[in-house]
C-alpha positions as CSV (number, residue, x, y, z in Angstrom):
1,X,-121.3,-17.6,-55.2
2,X,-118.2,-15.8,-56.2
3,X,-114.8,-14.7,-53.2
4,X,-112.2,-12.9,-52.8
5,X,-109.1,-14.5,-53.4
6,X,-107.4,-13.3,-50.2
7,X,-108.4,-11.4,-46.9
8,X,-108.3,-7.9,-47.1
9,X,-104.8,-6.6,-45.7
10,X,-104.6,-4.9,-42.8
11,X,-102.0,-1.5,-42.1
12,X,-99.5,-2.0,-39.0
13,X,-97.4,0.4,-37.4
14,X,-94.1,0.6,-38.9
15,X,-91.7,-0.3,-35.7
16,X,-87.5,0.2,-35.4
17,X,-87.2,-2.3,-32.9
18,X,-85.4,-1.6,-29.3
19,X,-82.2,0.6,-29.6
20,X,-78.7,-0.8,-28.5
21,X,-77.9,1.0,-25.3
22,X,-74.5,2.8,-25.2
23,X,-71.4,1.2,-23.1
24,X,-71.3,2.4,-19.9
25,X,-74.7,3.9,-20.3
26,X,-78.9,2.8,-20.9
27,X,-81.5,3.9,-23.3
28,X,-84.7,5.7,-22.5
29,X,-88.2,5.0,-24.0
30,X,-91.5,3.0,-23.9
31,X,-92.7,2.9,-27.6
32,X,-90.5,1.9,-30.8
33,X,-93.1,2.7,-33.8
34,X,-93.0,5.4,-36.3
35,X,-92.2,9.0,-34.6
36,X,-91.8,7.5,-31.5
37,X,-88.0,9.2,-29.7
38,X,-85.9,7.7,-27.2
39,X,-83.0,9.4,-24.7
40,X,-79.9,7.9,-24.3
41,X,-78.3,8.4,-21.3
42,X,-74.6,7.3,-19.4
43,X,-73.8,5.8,-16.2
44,X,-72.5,7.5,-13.2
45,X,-68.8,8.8,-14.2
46,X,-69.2,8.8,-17.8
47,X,-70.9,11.2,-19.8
48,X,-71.7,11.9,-23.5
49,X,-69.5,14.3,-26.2
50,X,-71.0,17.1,-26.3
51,X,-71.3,16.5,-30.4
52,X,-73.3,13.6,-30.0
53,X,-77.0,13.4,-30.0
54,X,-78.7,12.4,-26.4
55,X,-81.7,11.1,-28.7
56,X,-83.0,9.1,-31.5
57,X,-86.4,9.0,-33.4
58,X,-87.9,5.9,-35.2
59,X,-88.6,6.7,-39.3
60,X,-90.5,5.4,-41.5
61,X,-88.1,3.2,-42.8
62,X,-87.8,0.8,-39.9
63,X,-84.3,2.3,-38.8
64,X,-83.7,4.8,-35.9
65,X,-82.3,8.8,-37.0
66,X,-78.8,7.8,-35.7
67,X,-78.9,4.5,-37.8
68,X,-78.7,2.1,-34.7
69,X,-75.5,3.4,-33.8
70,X,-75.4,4.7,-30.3
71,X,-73.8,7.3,-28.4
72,X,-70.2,6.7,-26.4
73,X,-70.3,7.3,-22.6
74,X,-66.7,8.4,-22.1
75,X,-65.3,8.3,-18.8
76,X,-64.9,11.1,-16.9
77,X,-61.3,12.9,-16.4
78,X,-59.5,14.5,-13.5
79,X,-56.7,16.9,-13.8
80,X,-53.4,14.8,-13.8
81,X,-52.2,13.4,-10.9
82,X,-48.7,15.0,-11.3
83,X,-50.2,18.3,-10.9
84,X,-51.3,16.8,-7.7
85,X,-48.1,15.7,-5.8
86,X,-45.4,17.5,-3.6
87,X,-42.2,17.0,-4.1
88,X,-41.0,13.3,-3.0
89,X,-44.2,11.7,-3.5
90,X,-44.3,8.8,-5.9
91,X,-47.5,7.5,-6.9
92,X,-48.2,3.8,-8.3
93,X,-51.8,3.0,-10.2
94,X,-53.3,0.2,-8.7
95,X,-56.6,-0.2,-10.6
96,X,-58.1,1.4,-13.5
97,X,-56.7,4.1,-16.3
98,X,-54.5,7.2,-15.2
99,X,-56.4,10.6,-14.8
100,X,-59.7,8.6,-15.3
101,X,-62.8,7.9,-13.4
102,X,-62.6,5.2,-11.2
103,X,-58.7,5.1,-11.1
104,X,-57.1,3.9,-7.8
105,X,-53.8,5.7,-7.0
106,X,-51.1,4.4,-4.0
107,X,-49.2,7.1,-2.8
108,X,-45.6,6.5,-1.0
109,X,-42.5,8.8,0.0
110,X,-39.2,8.7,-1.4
111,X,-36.7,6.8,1.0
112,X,-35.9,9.0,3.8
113,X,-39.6,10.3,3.8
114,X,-42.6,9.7,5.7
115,X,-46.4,10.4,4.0
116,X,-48.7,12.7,5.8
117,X,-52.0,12.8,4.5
118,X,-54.2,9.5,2.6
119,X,-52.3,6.9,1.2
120,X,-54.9,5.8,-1.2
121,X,-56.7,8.5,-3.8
122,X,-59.5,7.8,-6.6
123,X,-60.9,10.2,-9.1
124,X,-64.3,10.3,-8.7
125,X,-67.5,11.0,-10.8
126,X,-67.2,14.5,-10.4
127,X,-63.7,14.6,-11.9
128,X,-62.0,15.6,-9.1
129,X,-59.4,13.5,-7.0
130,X,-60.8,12.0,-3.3
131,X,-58.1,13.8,-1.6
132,X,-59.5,17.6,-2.3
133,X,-60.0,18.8,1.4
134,X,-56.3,17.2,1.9
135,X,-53.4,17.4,-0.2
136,X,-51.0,14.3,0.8
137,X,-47.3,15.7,2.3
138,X,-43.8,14.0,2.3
139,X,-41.9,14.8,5.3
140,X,-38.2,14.0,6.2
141,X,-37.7,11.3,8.7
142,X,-36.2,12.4,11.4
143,X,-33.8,9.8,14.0
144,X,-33.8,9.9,18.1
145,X,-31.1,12.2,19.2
146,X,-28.0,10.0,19.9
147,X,-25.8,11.4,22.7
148,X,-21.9,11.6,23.4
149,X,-20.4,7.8,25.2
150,X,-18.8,8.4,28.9
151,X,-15.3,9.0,28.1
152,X,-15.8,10.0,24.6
153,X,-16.8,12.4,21.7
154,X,-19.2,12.8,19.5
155,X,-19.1,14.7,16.0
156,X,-22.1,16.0,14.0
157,X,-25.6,17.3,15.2
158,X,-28.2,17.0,12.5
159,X,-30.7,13.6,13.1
160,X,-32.7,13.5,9.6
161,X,-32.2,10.8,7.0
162,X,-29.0,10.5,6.0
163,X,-27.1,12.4,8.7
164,X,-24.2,10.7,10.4
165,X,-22.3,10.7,14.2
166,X,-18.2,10.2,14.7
167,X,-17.5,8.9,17.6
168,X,-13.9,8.9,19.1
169,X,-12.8,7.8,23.0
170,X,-10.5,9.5,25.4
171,X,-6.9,8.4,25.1
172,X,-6.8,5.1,27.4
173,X,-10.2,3.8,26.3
174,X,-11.5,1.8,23.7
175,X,-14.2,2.2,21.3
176,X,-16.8,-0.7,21.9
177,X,-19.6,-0.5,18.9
178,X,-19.7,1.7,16.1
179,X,-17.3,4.3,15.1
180,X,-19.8,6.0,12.6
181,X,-23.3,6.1,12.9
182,X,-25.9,6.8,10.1
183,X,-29.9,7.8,9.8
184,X,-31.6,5.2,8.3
185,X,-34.8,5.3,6.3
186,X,-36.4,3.7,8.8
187,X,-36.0,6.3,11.7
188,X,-33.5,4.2,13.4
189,X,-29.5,4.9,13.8
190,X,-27.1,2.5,11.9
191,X,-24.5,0.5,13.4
192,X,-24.3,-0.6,17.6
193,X,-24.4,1.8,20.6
194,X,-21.0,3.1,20.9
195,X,-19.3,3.2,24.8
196,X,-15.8,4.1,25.7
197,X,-14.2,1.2,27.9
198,X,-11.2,1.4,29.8
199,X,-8.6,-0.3,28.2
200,X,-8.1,-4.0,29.3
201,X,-6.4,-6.8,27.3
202,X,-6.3,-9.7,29.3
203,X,-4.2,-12.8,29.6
204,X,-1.4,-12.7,27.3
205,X,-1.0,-16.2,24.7
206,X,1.0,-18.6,26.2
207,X,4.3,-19.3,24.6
208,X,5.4,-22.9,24.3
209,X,8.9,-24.0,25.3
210,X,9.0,-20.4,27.3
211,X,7.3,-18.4,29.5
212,X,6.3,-14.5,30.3
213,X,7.3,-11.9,32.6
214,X,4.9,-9.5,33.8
215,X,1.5,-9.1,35.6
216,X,-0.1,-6.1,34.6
217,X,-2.6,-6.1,31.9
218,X,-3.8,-2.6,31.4
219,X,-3.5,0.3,29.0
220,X,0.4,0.4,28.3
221,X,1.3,-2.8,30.2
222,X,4.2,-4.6,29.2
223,X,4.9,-7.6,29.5
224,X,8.1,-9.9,28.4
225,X,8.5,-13.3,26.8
226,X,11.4,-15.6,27.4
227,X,12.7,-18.9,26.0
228,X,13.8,-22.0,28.2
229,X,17.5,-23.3,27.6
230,X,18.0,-24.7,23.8
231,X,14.9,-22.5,22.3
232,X,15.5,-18.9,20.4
233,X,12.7,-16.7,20.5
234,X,11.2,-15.8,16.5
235,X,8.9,-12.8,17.1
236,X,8.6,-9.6,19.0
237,X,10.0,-10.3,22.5
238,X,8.0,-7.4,24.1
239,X,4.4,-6.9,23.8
240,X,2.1,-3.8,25.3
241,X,-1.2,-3.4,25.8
242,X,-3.6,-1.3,23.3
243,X,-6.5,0.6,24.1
244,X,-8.2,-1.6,21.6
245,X,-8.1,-4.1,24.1
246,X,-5.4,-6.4,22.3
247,X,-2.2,-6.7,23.0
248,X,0.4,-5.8,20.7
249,X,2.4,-7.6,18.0
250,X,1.8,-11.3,17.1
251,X,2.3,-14.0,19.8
252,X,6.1,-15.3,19.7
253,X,7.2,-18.6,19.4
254,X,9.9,-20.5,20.7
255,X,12.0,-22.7,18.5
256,X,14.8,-25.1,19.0
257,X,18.3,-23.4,18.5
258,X,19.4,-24.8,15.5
259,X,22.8,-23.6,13.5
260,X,21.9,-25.5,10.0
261,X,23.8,-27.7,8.4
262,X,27.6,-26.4,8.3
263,X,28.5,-27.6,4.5
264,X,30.9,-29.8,3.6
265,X,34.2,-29.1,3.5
266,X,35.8,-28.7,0.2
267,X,37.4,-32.4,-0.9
268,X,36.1,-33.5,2.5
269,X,32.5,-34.4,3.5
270,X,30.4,-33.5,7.3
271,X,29.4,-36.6,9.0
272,X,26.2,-35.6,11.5
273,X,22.3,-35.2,10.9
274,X,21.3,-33.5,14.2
275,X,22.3,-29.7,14.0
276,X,20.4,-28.4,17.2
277,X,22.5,-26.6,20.6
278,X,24.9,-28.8,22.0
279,X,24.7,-31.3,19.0
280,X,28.4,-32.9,17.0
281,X,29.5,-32.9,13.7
282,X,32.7,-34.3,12.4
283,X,34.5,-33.8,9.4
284,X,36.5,-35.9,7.2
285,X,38.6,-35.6,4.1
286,X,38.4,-37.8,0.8
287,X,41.0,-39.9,0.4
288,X,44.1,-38.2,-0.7
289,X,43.5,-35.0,1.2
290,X,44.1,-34.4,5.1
291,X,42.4,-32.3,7.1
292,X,43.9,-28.4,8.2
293,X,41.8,-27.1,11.3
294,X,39.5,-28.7,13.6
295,X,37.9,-32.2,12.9
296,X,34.7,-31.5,14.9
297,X,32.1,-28.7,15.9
298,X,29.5,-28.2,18.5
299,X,26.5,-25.9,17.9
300,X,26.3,-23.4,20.5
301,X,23.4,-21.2,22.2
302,X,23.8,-18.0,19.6
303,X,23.3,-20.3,16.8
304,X,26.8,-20.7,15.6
305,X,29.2,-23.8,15.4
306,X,32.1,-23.5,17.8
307,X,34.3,-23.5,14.5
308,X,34.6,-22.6,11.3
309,X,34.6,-25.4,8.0
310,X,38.3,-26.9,8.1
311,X,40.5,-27.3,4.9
312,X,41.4,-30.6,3.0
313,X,44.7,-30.2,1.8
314,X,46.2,-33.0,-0.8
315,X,48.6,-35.1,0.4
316,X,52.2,-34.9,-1.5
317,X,54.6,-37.5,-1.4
318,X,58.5,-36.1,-1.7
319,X,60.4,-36.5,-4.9
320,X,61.3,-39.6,-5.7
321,X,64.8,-39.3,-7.2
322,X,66.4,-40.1,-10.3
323,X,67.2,-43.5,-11.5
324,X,70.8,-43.5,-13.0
325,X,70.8,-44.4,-16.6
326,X,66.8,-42.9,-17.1
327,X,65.0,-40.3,-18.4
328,X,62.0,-38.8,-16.0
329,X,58.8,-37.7,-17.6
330,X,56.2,-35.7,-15.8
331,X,56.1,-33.5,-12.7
332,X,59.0,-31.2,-12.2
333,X,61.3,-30.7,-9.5
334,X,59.1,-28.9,-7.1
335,X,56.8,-30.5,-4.3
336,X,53.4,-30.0,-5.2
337,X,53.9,-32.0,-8.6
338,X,54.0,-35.2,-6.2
339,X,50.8,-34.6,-5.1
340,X,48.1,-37.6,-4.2
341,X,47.6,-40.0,-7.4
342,X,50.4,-38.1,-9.6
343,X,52.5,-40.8,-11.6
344,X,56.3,-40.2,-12.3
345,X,57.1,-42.3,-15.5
346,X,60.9,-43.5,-16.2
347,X,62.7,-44.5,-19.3
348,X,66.1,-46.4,-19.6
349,X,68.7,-44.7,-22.2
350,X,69.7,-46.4,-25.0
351,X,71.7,-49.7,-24.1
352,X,70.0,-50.5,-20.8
353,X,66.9,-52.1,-19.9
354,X,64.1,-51.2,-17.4
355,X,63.9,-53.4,-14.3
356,X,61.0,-53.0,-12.4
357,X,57.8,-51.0,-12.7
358,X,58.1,-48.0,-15.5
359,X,55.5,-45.9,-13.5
360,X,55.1,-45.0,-9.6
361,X,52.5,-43.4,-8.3
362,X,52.0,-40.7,-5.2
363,X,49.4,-42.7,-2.6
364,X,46.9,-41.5,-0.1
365,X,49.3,-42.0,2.7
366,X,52.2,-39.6,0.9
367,X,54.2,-42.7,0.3
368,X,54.7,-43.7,-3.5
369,X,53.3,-46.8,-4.3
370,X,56.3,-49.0,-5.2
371,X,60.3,-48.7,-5.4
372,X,62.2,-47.3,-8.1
373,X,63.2,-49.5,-11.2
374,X,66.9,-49.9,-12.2
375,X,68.4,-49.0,-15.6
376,X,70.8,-52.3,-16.2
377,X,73.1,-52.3,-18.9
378,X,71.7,-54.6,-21.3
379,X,73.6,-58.0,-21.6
380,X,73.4,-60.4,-24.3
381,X,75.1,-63.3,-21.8
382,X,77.6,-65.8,-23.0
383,X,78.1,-66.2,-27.1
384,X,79.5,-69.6,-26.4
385,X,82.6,-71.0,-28.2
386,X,83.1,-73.8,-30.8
387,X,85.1,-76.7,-30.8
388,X,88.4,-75.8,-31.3
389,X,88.1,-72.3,-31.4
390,X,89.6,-69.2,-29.4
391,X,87.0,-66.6,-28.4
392,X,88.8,-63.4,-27.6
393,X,86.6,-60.6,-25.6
394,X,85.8,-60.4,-21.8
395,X,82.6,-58.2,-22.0
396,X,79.2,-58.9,-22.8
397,X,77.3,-56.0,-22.6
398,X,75.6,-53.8,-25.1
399,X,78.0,-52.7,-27.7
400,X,80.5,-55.3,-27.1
401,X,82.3,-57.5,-29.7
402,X,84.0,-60.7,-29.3
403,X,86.2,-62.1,-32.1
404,X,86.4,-66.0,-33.4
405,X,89.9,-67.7,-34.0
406,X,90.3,-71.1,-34.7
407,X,93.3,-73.6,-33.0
408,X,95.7,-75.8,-34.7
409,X,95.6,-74.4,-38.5
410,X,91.8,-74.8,-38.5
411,X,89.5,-72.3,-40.8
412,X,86.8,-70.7,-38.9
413,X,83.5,-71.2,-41.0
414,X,81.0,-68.0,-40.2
415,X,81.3,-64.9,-38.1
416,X,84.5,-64.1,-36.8
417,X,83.1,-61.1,-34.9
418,X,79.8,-61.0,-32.8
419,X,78.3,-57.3,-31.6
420,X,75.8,-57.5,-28.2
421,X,72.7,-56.0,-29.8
422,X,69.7,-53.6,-28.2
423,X,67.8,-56.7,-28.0
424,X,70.1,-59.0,-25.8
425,X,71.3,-61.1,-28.6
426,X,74.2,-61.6,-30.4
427,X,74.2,-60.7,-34.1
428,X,75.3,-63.5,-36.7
429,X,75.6,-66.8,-35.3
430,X,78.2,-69.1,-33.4
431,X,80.8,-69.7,-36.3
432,X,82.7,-73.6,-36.5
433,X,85.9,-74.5,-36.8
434,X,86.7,-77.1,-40.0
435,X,87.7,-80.2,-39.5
436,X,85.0,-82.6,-37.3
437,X,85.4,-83.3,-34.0
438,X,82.8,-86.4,-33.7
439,X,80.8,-86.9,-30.5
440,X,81.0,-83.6,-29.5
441,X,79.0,-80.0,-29.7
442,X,79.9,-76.4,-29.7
443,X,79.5,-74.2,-26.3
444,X,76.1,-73.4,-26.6
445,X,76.9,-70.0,-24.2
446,X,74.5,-69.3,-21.5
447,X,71.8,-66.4,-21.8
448,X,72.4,-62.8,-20.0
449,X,71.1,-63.1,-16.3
450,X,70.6,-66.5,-16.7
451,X,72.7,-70.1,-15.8
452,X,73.6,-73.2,-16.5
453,X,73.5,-76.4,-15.8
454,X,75.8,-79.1,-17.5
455,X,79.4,-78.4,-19.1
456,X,80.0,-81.5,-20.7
457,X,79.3,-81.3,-24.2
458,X,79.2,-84.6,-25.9
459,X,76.7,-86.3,-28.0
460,X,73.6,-87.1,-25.7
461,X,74.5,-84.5,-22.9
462,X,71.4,-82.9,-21.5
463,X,72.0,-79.2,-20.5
464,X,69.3,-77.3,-18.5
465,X,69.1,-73.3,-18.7
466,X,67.5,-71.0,-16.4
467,X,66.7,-67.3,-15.5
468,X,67.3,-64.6,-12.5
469,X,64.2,-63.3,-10.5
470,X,62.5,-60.8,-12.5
471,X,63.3,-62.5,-15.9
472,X,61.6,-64.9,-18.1
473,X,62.9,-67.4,-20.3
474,X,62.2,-67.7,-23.8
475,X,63.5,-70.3,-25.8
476,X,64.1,-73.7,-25.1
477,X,65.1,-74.8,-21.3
478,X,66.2,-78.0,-22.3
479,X,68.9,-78.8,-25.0
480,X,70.5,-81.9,-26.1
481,X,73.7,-82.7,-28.2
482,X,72.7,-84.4,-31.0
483,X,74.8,-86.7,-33.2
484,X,75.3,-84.1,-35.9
485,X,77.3,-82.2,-33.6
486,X,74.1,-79.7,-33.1
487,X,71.5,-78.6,-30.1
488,X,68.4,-79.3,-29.9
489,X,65.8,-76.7,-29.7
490,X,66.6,-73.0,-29.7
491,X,68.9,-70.6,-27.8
492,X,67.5,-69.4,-24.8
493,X,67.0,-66.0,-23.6
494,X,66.5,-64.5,-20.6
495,X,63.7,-61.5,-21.1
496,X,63.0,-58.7,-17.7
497,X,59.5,-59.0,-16.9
């Protein structure tokens, strides 16, 4: 038995499916086969472009006339919300798009303004805004009437924002509160209630170390403030009472009369470290100055010292005189060139010797500090005399010359002259006489300002020299004949010190 390979095919209607539905919008229809037409409609507040089509039919193709792609549901607009406002309104969105359906608008006044009408507007599905049978109004706030103080003035009448009051009190009063008063945004007044009070300023500050006269502390009261003994007042003495209620000036205070330190006098020094009323200084000089004017000083009640810085004055000693035989260096012949710690220097002339000090000097106590010197002529002592020999000459100063001569037809061997030189010694040396004269020496002499002590002059004889005060010897002190008819040692000399 022969079949058919497969079962007869059967014809179906061709179907597009279910359409996408537009946002914000649905889709309309029961069947979705070949001819079959659906209606697209959108929501509440959205609607379709009026060059769109509302509807689609299904083709033979499978696909739908408007090739699956739906319609837009736009929203609906209203006109623009500036159009809408009065002057110093100011809008804020607070939910959906400006101008479109479904947006939520605040509404608020500028500051200084109150809103009459709703607060809260929408556009709505017909396009128009909520607020059609009332169109919202921003009205200037306006403050209470404020009204003059007792005993004052007040300037300026207007009470909407921003105005302002002056407000000034009678002479005698004081202005408790504000002075200028503003409208505020909020309705209210700026500042405190103002009131004119009768000037009143109270106890006056105490002063320390002093006290205050007067009881009355009104308007134009006075009152006074003192020190006690030994204080000075720094400040305003006199003080009157304001019709701000505060009394005038700065409070005084008292301090201790003090006259400062009075300086030192010049070469001369202040001895003290209190220099308050009734305290003591003293002044002194340096040494080598005494003091003109007064020694001491009180500080009195006005500040000052009883008297005036004294003057140290240096102390002069009187000439001191020439020294006969000298030369003077230094000050001159008039009294102030022996003034304290001057020196006066001396110099002997030629062919005298300085005894003493060269120098003297003027001390603190106008006295000079030692005696003068001396200018002595100088003196070369003794040139002694040999055996057998004649000296001829009586002077022995500076200068002088003695002569040698010898006795019995002798021949003097040496110097028969000798000169007294600058130095106190006698040029050459002793001469001799010939011919010997065993167990005996020459006169050795005896130094200038000097002695001896001994004349016998035979071999072994000890002779001893010495010198004045004031004069030292050099040479030897001690000299011995010896048995070649010489000294010992060497000639002394007597030297100033």
């Amino acid at each position: 038995m022969y079949q058919w390979d497969s079962p007869p095919p059967l014809c179906q209607a061709v179907s597009c499916g279910i359409p996408e539905s537009p946002g914000n919008g649905s889709v309309w229809g029961n069947e979705f086969i070949l001819g079959s037409r659906v209606i697209y409609e959108c929501n509440e507040g959205f609607k379709l472009d009026s060059s769109q089509q509302t509807t689609a039919v299904c083709q033979e193709d499978g696909l739908w006339s408007n090739k699956g792609r739906p319609p837009v549901c736009k929203p609906v607009i209203c006109p623009s919300i500036e159009s809408r406002l009065s002057e110093h309104v100011i809008w804020r969105l607070i939910s959906g798009s400006v101008n479109e359906f479904g947006a939520l608008i605040m509404l608020s006044c500028s500051p200084g303004y109150c809103l009459e009408g709703q607060r809260l507007i929408m556009c709505t599905t017909n396009g128009t805004w909520s607020d059609i049978n009332e169109r919202p109004m921003c009205k200037v706030i306006s403050c209470a009437s404020l009204r003059s103080p007792p005993n004052g003035n007040k300037i300026g009448t207007m009470t909407i924002y921003g105005a302002t009051a002056i407000f000034t009190c009678n002479t005698g009063y004081t202005l408790v509160g504000s002075h200028v008063r503003e409208c505020l945004a909020n309705g209210l007044w700026s500042g405190t209630e103002t009131q004119c009070l009768a000037g009143h300023c109270g106890s006056p500050d105490p002063i320390v170390n002093g006290h205050i006269s007067g009881d009355g502390f009104s308007y134009r009261d006075t009152v006074v403030y003192q020190c006690n003994p030994g204080f000075r007042l720094v400040g305003t003495s006199v003080r009157i009472c304001l019709q701000d209620h505060k009394w005038s000036g700065q409070t005084p205070v008292c301090v201790p009369i003090t006259c400062g330190h009075p300086g030192n006098p010049l070469h001369g020094v202040t001895n003290g470290s209190e220099f308050n009323l009734n305290d003591v200084v003293n002044f002194t000089c340096t040494t080598g100055y005494l003091l003109q004017g007064a020694s001491r000083a009180q500080c009195r009640s006005n500040g000052q010292w009883s008297s005036s810085l004294p003057n140290c004055h240096v102390v002069n000693c009187s000439d001191p005189g020439f020294v006969e035989n000298s030369i003077r260096h230094g000050q001159q012949n008039f009294l102030e060139s022996f003034k304290y710690g001057s020196s006066v220097i001396y110099h002997c002339k030629k062919g005298f010797y300085l005894l003493g000090s060269s120098t003297v000097t003027c001390k603190a106590n106008g006295l000079w500090d030692r005696s003068l010197p001396k200018c002595l002529p100088i003196s070369c002592g003794h040139p002694g005399v040999p055996t057998n020999a004649i000296l001829s000459g009586d002077k022995f100063t500076f200068g002088s010359v003695v002569q040698y001569s010898c006795a019995e037809r002798q021949t003097l061997l040496g110097n028969s002259s000798r000169v007294c030189q600058e130095n106190s010694r006698w040029s050459g040396t002793l001469p001799h006489c010939s011919g010997n004269n065993p167990g005996y020496c020459d006169d050795p002499g005896m130094p200038s300002h000097g002695s001896r002590l001994g004349d016998e002059f035979k071999v072994k004889s000890l002779i001893r020299f010495s010198c004045e005060m004031g004069y030292q010897l050099r040479g030897s002190p001690e000299r011995t004949c010896l048995l070649n008819g010489s000294w010992s040692g060497l000639q002394p000399v007597c030297e100033g010190l």
